[in-house]
C-alpha positions in Angstrom: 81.0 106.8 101.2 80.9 103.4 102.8 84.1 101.2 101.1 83.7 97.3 100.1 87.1 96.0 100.4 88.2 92.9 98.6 91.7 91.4 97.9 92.1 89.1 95.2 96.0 88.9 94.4 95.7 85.7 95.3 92.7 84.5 93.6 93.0 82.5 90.7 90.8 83.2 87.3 87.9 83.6 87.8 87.0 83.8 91.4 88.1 87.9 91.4 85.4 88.8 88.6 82.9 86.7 90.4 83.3 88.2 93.6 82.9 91.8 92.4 80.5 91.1 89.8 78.6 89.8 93.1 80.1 93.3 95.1 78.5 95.4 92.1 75.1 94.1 91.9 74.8 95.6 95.2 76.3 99.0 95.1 74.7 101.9 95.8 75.5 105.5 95.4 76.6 105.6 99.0 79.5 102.8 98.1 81.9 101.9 96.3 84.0 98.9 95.3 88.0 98.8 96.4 89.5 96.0 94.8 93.3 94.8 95.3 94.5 92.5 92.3 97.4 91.3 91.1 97.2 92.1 87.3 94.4 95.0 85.7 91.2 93.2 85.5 90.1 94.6 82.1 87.1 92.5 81.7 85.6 93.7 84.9 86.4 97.4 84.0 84.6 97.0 80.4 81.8 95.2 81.9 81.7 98.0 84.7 82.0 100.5 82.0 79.5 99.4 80.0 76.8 99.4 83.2 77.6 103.1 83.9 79.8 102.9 87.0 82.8 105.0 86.8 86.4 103.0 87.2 89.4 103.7 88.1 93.0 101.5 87.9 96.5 102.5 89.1 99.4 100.0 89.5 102.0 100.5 92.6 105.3 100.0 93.1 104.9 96.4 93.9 103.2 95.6 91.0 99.8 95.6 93.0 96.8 96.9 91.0 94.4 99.3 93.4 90.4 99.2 91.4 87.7 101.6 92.7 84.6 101.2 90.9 81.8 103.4 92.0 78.3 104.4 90.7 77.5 107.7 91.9 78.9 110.2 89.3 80.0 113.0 91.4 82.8 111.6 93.5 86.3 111.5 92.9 87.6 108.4 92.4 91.2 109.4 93.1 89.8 111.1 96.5 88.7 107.6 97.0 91.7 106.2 96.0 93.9 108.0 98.4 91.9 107.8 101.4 
């Protein structure tokens, strides 16, 4: 699986959701988006949601959320996540 990689912690609102709005138009089953943000972007999970990719949001220790959004159905995002 071929990883996009954007940090936005320190985007401001809305520059994150464009940018992987723009990341997720392009995804295939062969990638998947890895998002760093500073708060969990609920909007962009919904809207992810609602277009069939599968998401996934955990929050560290430093108060850093890690996003994987993915469209192929049979991976595991929290292999992803921990790679």
């Amino acid at each position: 699986m071929k990883k996009i990689d954007i940090d936005t912690r320190e985007l401001s609102h809305p520059k994150p959701l464009e940018k992987a709005i723009k990341i997720l138009r392009a995804l295939d089953d062969e990638s998947y988006l890895y998002m760093l943000h500073s708060k969990n972007p609920i909007p962009l999970l919904d809207l992810a949601q609602e277009h069939g990719f599968l998401t996934l949001s955990k929050e560290d220790e430093h108060e850093n959320w890690h996003i994987i959004i993915c469209k192929n159905k049979d991976v595991d995002l929290n292999e992803l996540l921990n790679a």
